[in-house]
ROMIBA-698804 format. One record per residue (C-alpha): residue in one letter; x, y, z. Coordinates in nm, 3 decimals, m for minus. Example, Ala and Ser with C-alpha at 12.3 -4.5 7.8 and 13.67 -1.06 7.14 Angstrom:
{rest:a	px:1.230	py:m0.450	pz:0.780};
{rest:s	px:1.367	py:m0.106	pz:0.714};
//
This chain:
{rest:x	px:24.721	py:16.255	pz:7.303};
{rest:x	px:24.807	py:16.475	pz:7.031};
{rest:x	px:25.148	py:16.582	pz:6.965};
{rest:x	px:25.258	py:16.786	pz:6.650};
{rest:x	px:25.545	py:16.582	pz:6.431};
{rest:x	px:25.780	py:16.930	pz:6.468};
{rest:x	px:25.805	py:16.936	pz:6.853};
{rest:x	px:25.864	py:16.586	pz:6.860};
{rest:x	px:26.141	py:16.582	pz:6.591};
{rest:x	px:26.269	py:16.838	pz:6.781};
{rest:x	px:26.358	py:16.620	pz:7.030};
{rest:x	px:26.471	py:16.340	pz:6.840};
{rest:x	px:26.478	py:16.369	pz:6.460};
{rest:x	px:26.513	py:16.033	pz:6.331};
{rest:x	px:26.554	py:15.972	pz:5.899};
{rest:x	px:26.206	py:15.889	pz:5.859};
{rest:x	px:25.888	py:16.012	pz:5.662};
{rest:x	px:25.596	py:16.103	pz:5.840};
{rest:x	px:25.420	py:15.798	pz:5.742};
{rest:x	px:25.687	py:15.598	pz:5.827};
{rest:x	px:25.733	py:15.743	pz:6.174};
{rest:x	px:25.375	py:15.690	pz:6.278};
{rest:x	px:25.426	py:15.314	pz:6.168};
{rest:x	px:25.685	py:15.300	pz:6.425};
{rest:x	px:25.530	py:15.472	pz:6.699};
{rest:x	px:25.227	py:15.194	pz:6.631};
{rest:x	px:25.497	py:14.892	pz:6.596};
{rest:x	px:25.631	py:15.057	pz:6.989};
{rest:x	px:25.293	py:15.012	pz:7.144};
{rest:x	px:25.189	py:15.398	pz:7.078};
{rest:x	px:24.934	py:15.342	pz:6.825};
{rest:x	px:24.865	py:15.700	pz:6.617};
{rest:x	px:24.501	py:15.673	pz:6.515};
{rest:x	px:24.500	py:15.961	pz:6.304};
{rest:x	px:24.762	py:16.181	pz:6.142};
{rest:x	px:24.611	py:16.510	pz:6.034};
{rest:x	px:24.804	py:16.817	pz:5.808};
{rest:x	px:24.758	py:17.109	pz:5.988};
{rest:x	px:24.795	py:17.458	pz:5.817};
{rest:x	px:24.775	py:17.335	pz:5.434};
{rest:x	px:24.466	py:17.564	pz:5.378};
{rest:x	px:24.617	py:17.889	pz:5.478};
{rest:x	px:24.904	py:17.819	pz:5.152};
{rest:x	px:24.787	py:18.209	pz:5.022};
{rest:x	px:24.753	py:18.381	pz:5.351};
{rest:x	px:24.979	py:18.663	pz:5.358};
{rest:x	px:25.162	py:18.898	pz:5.640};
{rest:x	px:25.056	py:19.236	pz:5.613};
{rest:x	px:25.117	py:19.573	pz:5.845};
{rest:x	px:24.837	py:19.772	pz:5.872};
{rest:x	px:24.929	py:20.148	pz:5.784};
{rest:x	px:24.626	py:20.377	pz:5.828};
{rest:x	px:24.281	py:20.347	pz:5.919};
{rest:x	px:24.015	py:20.561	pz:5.776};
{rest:x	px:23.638	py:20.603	pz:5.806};
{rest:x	px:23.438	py:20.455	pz:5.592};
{rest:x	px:23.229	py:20.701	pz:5.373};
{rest:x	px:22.882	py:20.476	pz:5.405};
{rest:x	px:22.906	py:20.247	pz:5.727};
{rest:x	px:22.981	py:20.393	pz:6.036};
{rest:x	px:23.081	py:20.054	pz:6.194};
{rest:x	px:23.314	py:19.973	pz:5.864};
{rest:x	px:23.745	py:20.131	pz:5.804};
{rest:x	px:23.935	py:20.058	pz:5.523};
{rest:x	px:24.253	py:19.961	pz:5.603};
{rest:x	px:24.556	py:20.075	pz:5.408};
{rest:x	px:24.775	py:19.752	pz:5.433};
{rest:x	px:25.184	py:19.734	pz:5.316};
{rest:x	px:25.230	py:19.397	pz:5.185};
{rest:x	px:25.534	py:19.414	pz:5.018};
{rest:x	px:25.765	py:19.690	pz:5.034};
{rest:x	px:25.607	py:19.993	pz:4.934};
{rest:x	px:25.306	py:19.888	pz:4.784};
{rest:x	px:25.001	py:19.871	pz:4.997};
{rest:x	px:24.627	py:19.784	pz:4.909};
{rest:x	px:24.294	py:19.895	pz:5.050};
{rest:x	px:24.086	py:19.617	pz:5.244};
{rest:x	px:23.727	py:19.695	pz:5.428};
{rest:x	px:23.715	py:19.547	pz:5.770};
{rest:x	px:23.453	py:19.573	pz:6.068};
{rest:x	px:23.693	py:19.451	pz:6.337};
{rest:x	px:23.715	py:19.687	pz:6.644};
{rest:x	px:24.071	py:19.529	pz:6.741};
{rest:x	px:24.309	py:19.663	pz:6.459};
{rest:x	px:24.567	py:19.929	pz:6.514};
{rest:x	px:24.861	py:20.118	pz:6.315};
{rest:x	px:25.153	py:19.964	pz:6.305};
{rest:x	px:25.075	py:19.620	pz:6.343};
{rest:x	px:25.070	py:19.300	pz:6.137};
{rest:x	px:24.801	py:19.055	pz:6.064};
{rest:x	px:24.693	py:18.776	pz:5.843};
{rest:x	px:24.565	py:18.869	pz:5.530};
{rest:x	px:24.340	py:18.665	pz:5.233};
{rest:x	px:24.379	py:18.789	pz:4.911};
{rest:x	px:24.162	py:18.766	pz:4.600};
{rest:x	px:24.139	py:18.397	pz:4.492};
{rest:x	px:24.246	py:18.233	pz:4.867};
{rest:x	px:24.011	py:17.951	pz:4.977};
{rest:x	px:23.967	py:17.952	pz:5.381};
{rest:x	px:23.935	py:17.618	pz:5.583};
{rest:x	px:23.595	py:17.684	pz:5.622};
{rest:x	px:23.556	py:17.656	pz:5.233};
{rest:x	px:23.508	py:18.032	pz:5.132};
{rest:x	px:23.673	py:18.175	pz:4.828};
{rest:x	px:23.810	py:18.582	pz:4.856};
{rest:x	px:23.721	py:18.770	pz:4.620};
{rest:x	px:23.783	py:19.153	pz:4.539};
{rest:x	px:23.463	py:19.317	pz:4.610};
{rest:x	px:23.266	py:19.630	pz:4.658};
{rest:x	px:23.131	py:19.652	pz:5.010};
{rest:x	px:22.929	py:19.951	pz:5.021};
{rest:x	px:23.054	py:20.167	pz:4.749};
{rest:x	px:23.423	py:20.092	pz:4.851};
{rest:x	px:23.654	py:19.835	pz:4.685};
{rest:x	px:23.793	py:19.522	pz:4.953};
{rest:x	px:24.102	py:19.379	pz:4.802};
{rest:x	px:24.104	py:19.076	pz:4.994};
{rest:x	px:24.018	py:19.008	pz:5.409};
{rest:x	px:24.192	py:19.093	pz:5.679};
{rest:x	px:24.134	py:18.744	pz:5.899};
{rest:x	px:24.074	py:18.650	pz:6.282};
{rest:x	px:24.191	py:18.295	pz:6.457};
{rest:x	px:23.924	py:18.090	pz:6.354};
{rest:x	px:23.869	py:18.175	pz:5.996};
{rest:x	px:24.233	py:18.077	pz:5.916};
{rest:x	px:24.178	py:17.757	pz:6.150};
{rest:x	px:24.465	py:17.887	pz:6.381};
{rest:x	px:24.211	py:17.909	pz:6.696};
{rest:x	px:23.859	py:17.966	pz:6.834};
{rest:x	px:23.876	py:18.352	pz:6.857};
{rest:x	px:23.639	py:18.471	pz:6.627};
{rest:x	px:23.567	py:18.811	pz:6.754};
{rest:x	px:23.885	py:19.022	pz:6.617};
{rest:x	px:24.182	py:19.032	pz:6.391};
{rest:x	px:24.443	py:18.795	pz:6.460};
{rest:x	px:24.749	py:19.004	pz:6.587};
{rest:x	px:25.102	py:18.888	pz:6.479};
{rest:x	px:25.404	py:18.954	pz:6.635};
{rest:x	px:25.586	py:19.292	pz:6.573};
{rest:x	px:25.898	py:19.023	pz:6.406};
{rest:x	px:25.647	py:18.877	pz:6.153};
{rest:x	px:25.791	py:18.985	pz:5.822};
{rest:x	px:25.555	py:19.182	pz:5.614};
{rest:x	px:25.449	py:19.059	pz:5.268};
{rest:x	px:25.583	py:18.692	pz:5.353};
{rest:x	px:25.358	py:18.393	pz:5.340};
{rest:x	px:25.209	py:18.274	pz:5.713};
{rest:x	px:25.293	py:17.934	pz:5.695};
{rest:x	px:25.645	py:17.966	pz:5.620};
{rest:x	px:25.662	py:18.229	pz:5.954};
{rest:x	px:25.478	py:17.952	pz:6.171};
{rest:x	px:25.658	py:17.679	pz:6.048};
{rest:x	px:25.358	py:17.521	pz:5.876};
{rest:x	px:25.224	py:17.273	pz:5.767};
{rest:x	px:25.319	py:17.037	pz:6.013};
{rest:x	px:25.133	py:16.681	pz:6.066};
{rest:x	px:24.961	py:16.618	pz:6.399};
{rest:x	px:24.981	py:16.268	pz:6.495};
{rest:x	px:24.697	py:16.158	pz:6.742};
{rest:x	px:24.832	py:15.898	pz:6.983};
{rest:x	px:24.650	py:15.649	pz:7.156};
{rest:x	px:24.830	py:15.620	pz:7.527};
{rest:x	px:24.737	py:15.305	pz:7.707};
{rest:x	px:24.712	py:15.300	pz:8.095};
{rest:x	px:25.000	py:15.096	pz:8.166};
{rest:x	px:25.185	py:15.367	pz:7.935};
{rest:x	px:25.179	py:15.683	pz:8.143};
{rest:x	px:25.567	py:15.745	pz:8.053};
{rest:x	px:25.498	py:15.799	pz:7.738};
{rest:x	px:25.235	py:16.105	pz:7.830};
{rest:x	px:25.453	py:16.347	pz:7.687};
{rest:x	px:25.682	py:16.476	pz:7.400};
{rest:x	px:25.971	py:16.357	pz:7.566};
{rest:x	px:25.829	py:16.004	pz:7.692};
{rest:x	px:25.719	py:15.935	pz:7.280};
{rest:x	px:26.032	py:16.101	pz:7.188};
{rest:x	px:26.283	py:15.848	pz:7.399};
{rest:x	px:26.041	py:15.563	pz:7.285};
{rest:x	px:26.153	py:15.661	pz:6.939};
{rest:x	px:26.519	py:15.714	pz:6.999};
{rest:x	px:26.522	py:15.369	pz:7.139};
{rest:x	px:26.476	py:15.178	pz:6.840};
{rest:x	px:26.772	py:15.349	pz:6.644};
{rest:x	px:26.984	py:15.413	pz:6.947};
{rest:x	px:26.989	py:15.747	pz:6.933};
{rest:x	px:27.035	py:16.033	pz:7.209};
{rest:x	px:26.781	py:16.278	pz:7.283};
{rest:x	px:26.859	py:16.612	pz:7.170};
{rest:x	px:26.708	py:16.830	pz:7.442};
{rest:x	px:26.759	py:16.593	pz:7.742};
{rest:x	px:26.999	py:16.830	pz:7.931};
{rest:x	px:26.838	py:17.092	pz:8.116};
{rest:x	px:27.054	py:17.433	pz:8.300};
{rest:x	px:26.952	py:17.525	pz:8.610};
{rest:x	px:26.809	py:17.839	pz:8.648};
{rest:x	px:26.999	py:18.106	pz:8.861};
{rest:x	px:26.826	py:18.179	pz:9.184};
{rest:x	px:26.748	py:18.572	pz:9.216};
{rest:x	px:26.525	py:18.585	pz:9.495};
{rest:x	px:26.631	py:18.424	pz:9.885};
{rest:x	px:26.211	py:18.404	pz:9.952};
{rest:x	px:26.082	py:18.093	pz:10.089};
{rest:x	px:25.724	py:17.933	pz:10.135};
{rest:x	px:25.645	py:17.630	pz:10.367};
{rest:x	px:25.513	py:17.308	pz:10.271};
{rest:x	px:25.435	py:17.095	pz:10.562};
{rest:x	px:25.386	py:16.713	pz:10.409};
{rest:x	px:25.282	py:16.556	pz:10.751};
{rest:x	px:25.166	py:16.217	pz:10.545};
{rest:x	px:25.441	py:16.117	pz:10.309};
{rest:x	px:25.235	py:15.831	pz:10.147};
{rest:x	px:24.998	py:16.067	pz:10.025};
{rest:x	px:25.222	py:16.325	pz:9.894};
{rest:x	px:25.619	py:16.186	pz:9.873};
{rest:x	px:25.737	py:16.485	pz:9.687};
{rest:x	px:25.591	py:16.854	pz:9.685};
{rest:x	px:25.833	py:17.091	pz:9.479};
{rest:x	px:25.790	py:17.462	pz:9.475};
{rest:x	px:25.958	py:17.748	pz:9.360};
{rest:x	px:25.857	py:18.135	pz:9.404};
{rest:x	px:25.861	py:18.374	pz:9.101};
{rest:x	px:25.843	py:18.710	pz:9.155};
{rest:x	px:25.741	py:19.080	pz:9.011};
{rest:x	px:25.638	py:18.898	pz:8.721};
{rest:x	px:25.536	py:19.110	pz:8.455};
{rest:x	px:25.220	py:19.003	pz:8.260};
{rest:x	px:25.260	py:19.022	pz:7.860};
{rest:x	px:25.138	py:18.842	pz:7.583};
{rest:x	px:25.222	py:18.444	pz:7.554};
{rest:x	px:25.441	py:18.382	pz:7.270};
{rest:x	px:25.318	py:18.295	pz:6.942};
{rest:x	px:25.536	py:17.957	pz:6.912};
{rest:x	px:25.452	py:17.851	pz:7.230};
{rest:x	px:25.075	py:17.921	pz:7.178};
{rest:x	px:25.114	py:17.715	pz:6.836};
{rest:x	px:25.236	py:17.376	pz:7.000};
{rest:x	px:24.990	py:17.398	pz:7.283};
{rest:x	px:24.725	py:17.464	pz:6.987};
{rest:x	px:24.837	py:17.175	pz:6.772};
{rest:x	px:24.814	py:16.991	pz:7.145};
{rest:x	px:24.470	py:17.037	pz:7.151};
{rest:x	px:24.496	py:17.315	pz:7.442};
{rest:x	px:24.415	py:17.641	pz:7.409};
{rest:x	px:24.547	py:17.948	pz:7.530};
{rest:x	px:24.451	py:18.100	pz:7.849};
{rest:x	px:24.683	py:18.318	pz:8.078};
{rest:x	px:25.102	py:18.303	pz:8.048};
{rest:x	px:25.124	py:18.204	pz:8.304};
{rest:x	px:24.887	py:17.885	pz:8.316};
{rest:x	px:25.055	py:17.865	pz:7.916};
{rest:x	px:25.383	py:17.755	pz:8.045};
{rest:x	px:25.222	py:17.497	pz:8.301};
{rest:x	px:25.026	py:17.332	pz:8.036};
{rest:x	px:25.324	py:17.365	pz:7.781};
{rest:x	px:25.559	py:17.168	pz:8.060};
{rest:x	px:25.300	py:16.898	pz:8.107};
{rest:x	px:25.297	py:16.843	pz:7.728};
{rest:x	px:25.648	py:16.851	pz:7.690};
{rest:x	px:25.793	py:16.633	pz:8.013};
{rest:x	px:25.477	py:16.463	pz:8.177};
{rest:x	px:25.483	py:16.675	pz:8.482};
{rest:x	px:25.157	py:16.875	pz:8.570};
{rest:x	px:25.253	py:17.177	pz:8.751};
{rest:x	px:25.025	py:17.434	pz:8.917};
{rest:x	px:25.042	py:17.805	pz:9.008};
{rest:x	px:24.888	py:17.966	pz:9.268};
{rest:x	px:24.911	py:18.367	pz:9.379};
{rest:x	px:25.147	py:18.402	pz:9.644};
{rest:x	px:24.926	py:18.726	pz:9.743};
{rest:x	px:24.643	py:18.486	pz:9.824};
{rest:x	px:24.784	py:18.207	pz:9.978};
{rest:x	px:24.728	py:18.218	pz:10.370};
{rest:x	px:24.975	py:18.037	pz:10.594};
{rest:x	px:25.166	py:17.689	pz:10.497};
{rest:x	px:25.082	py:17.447	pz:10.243};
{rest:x	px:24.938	py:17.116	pz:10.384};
{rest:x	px:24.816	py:16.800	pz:10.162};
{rest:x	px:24.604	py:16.611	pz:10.332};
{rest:x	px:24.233	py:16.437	pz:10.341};
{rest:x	px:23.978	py:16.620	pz:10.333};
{rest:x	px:23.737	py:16.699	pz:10.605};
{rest:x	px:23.386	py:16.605	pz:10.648};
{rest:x	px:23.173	py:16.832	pz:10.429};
{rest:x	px:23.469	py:17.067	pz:10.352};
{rest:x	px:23.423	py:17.243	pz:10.004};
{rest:x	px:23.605	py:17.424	pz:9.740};
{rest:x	px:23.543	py:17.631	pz:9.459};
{rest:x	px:23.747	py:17.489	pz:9.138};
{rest:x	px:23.897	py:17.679	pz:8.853};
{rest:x	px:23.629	py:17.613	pz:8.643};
{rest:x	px:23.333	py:17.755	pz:8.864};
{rest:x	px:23.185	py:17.438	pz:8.998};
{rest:x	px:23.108	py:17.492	pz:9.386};
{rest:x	px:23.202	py:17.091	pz:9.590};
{rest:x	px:23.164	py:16.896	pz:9.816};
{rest:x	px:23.466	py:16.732	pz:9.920};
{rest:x	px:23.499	py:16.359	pz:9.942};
{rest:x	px:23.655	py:16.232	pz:10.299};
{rest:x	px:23.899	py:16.018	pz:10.089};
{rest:x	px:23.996	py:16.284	pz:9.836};
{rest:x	px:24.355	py:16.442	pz:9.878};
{rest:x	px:24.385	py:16.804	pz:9.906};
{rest:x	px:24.589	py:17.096	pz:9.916};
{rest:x	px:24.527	py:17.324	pz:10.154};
{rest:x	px:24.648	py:17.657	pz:10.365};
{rest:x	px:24.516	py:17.834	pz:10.665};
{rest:x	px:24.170	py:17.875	pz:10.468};
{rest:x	px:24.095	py:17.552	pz:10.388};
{rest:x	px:24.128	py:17.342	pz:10.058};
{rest:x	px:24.278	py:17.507	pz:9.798};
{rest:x	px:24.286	py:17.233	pz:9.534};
{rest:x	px:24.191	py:16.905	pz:9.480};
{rest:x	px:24.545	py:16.750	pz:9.477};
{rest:x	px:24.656	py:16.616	pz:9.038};
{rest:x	px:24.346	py:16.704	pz:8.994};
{rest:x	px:24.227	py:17.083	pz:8.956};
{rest:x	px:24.336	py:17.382	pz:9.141};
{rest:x	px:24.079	py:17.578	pz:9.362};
{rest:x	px:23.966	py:17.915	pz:9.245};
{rest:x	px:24.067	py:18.132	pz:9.577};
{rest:x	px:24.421	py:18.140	pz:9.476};
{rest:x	px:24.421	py:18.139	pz:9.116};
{rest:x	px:24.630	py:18.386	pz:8.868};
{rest:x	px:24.474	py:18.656	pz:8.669};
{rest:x	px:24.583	py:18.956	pz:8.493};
{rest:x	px:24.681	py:19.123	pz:8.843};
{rest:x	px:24.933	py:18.878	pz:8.947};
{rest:x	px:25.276	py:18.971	pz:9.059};
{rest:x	px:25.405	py:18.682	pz:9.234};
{rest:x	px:25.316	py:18.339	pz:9.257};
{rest:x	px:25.440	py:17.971	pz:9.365};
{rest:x	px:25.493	py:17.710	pz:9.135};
{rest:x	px:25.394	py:17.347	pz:9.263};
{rest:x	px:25.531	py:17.059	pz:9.093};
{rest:x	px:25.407	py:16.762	pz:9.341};
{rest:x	px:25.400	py:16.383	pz:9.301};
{rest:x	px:25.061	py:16.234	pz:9.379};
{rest:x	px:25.110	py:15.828	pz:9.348};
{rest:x	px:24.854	py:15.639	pz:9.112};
{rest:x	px:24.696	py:15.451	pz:9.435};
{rest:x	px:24.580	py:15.801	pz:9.595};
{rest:x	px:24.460	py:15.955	pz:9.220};
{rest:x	px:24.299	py:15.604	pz:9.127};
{rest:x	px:23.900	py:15.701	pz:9.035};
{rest:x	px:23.895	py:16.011	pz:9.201};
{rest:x	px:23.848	py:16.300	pz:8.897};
{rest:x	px:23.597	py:16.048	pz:8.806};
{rest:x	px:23.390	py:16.056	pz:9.105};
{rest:x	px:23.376	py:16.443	pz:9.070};
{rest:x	px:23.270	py:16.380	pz:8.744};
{rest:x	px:23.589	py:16.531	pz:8.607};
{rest:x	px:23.928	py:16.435	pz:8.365};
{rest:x	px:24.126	py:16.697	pz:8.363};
{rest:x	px:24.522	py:16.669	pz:8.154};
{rest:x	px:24.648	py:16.610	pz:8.510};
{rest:x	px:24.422	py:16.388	pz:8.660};
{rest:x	px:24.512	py:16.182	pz:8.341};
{rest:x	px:24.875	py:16.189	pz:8.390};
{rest:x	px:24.892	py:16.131	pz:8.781};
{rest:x	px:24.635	py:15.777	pz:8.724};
{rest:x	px:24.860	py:15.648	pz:8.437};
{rest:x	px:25.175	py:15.751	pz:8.673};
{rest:x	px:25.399	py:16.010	pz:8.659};
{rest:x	px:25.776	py:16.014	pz:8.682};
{rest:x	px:25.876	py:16.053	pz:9.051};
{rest:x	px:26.226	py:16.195	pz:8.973};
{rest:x	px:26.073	py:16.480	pz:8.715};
{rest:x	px:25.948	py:16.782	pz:8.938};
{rest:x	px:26.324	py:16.963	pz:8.990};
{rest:x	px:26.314	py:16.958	pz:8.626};
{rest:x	px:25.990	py:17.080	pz:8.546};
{rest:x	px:26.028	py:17.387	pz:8.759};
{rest:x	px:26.384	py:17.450	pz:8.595};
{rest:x	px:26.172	py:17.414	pz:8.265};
{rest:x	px:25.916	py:17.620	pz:8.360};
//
């Protein structure tokens, strides 16, 4: 598991070096393999708000960008990226700035027209995979200031070694009360409001076989409005190891990192009649989230509506009823499969998936209320 040394001080901050912390997650049973500096190669990378666009005299698929980088002064940079628009901010190398990836910027002449520096996507700056546009900051990201010091960096990722018989410790806040422990310390984020209730809508659940399924939590959100995922958030689900997909699926993943709890969303438009878990059926199939077409195991638990299976229960969620760009409303599941039902079965699909992980290691059977307030 890989957790980044900033979200977990922010739950418990205790007068330690970095080195000195890892040491004590090891001496506790955690053992950190690796401890790796993220962000100390972006040190020059700059903020920058992109003024005015113009053609470029000799390229047709080439602008020059007129970039404000601090105060009134502004420099000319050459970029091919489609993605860029007035107004906005993005990272910028200037002359002399090494990338990750080893390359020195240097002011140059690219096709008659003089580049002062590079105007950088994602994966040049190691920050993500995108490598197909301009990395887009926030509209707050002050101009002319360093990156690092907006995004907090650097900040050390430790990589943890979680042992089965340690599935409480599958999160921030399981490594983070493993830590408080030993100093006897309280947590600092270990109260949680609840969140008003707006809406009086209601979906059944029919759990007809408690032993398979003793707890399945849901709550409905509604006319939610689709925007961008934060930058933070998408920063300590990057330093995680996961990458951004949808906001919505965002928070889910960011809740499983943070308490343990794997949650799942489905569209409430495309759900058809009550949720039931249950076995599946002989030869019954499903379509999962990642494309691959099943067959269903007669001992595999699933969740299913009117339609069929939906999802193969801590496992992966079926396709049918997945969120997209379109979704308005949706139900959040936060269920409790026990480790005897979710024993080998991702495995025999050929699958491990974050919550097939969490469910076979044990998950906390007193956490969903709280990971839907969360989420």
């Amino acid at each position: 598991m890989k957790i980044s040394e900033s979200w977990l001080r922010s739950w418990d901050n205790p007068d330690l070096s970095t080195k000195n912390l890892a040491h004590q997650m090891t001496m506790i049973g955690l053992e950190v393999n690796s401890i790796f500096e993220d962000g100390k190669d972006i040190e020059k990378i700059i903020i920058a708000k992109l003024i005015t666009i113009e053609e470029h005299p000799n390229a047709d698929k080439l602008k020059i960008c007129n970039l404000a980088i601090n105060g009134k002064k502004q420099i000319k940079v050459v970029c091919g990226a489609t993605n860029i628009l007035c107004e906005k901010k993005y990272p910028l190398a200037i002359p002399g700035t090494k990338l990750p990836n080893g390359i020195i910027i240097k002011k140059s002449k690219i096709r008659g027209v003089i580049s002062n520096g590079m105007l950088c996507s994602e994966s040049e700056i190691g920050l993500g995979e995108d490598a197909d546009g301009i990395m887009e900051l926030p509209d707050d990201a002050p101009t002319g200031k360093k990156l690092i010091n907006y995004l907090k960096l650097p900040d050390s990722i430790f990589d943890i070694d979680i042992t089965p018989n340690r599935g409480d410790c599958f999160s921030v806040l399981g490594i983070a009360r493993e830590v408080s422990l030993l100093s006897n310390r309280k947590l600092k984020n270990n109260t949680m409001s609840s969140v008003k209730q707006t809406i009086e809508d209601t979906y059944e659940i029919n759990v007809k076989k408690p032993n398979l399924c003793p707890r399945f939590s849901g709550r409905i959100f509604k006319n939610i409005k689709i925007s961008k995922t934060p930058l933070w958030l998408i920063e300590r689900l990057r330093k995680s190891g996961i990458r951004s997909i949808h906001p919505i699926v965002d928070v889910t993943n960011y809740v499983m990192i943070e308490l343990g709890q794997p949650l799942h969303a489905y569209d409430l438009s495309l759900l058809d009649g009550p949720i039931v878990p249950r076995y599946a059926k002989n030869k019954e199939t499903i379509t999962l989230l990642d494309g691959q077409n099943i067959r269903i195991n007669k001992n595999t638990v699933v969740v299913t509506d009117d339609s069929g299976a939906i999802g193969l229960a801590g496992i992966m969620g079926g396709s049918k009823t997945s969120v997209s760009g379109t979704t308005e409303d949706i139900l959040l599941e936060a269920a409790f499969w026990p480790t005897e039902i979710m024993s080998g079965q991702a495995r025999s699909y050929g699958l491990q998936t974050d919550a097939s992980m969490r469910f076979e290691r044990g998950v906390d059977p007193y956490l969903q209320i709280r990971s839907l307030e969360r989420a």
